[in-house]
C-alpha positions in Angstrom: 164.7 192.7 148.2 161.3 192.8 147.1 159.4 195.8 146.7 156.3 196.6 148.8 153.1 196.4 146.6 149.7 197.4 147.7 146.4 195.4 146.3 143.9 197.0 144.3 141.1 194.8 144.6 140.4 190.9 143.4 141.5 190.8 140.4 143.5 193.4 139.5 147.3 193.9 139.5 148.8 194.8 142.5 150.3 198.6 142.0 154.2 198.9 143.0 155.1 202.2 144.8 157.8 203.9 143.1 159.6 203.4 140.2 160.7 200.4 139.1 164.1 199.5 137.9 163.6 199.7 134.4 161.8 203.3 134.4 165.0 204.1 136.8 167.6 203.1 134.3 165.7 204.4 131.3 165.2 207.7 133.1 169.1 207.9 133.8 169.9 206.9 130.0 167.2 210.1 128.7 168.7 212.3 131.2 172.4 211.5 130.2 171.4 212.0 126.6 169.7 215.5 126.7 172.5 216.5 128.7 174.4 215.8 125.5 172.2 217.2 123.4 171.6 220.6 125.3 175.6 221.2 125.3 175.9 220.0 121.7 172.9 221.8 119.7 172.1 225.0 119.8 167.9 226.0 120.3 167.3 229.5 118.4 164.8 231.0 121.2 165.0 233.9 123.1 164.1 232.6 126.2 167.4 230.4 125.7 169.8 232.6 124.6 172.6 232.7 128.1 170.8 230.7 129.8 172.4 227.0 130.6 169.7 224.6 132.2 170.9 221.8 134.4 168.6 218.3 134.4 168.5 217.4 137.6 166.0 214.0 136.7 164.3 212.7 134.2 161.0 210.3 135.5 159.9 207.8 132.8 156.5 206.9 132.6 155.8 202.9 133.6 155.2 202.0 129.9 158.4 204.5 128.9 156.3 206.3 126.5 156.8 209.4 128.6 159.3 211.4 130.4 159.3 214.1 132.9 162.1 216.4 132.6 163.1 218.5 135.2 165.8 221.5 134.8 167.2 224.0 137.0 169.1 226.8 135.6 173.0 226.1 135.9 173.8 227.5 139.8 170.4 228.1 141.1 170.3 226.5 144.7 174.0 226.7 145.1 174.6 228.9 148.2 171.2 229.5 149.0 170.9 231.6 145.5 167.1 231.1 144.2 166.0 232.6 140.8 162.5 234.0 140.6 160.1 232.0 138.7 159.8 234.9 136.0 163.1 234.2 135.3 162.8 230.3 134.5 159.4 229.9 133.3 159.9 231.7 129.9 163.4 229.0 129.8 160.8 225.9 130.7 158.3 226.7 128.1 161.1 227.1 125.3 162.0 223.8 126.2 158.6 222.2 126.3 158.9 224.1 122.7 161.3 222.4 121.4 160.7 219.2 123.1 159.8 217.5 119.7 163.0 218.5 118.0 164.7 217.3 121.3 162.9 214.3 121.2 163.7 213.7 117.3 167.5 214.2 118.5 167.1 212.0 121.1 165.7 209.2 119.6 168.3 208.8 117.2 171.2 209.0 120.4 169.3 206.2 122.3 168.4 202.8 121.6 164.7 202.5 123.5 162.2 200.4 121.5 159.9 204.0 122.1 161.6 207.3 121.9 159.4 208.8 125.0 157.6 212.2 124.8 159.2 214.5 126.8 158.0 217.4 129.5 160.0 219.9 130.7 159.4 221.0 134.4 161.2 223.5 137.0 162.8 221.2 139.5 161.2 223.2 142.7 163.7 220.7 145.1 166.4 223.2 145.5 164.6 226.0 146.1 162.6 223.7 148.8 166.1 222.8 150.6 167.1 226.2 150.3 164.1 227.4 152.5 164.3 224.4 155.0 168.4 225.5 155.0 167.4 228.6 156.0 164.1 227.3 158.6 167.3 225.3 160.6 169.8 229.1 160.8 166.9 231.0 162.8 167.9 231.2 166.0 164.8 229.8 167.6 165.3 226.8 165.9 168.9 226.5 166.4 168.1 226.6 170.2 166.0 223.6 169.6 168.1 221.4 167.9 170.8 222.2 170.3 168.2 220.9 173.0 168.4 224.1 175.6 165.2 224.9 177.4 163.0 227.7 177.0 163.3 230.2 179.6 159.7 230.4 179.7 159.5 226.6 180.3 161.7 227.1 183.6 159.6 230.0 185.1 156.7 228.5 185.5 157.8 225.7 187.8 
């Protein structure tokens, strides 16, 4: 299937929407080995210490010279559980820290021609479902997807 490209003018290189399969699979490879490296070395901070972060994605950067990272501390979004920002951001920016030790660790547990330089960012995803979860339990809304009428809507005929 080819993907949809968009044209940026005469002579210039059309621009592909979304990622492409390379930055997927390199993304997947980073993500799988920080995963590794988070559960095998131990980061002396503070802002670590009993905290186990989850990497939900990692986004590589067209040329693969840079990677997005983002984490969500272990069980947030589960069950509709969020965990304030004041909580996570101290955890994010000891990450983005460390991220040239990571990245020293990683480039020596992956074989890319470029180690990429990594960026840690909260994952906001979960904490968006969690509000749209709860959007679809209030009963208005309920009422609406289960397609009865308003009462107001059948007193003014």
């Amino acid at each position: 299937m080819k993907r949809e490209t968009h044209k940026s003018g005469k002579g210039h290189k059309a621009e592909t929407l979304g990622p492409s399969q390379r930055q997927l699979r390199a993304g997947e490879l980073v993500r799988h080995a920080l995963v590794d490296i988070l559960r095998e070395e131990e980061l002396h901070d503070e802002a670590l210490q009993g905290v186990s972060i989850t990497i939900t994605e990692v986004r590589c950067s067209p040329d693969l010279r840079h990677a997005t990272v983002f984490v969500e501390p272990l069980g947030a979004g589960l069950g509709g559980v969020t965990i304030p920002k004041d909580k996570i951001a101290p955890a994010v920016e000891a990450l983005n820290r460390h991220a040239k030790y990571l990245r020293g660790i990683l480039g020596r547990s992956i074989e890319m021609k470029f180690t990429p330089d990594l960026r840690f960012l909260h994952d906001e995803s979960f904490n968006e479902a969690a509000r749209i979860d709860a959007l679809f339990l209030r009963p208005e809304i309920a009422r609406d997807l289960r397609g009865e009428r308003h009462t107001d809507d059948e007193d003014e005929d």
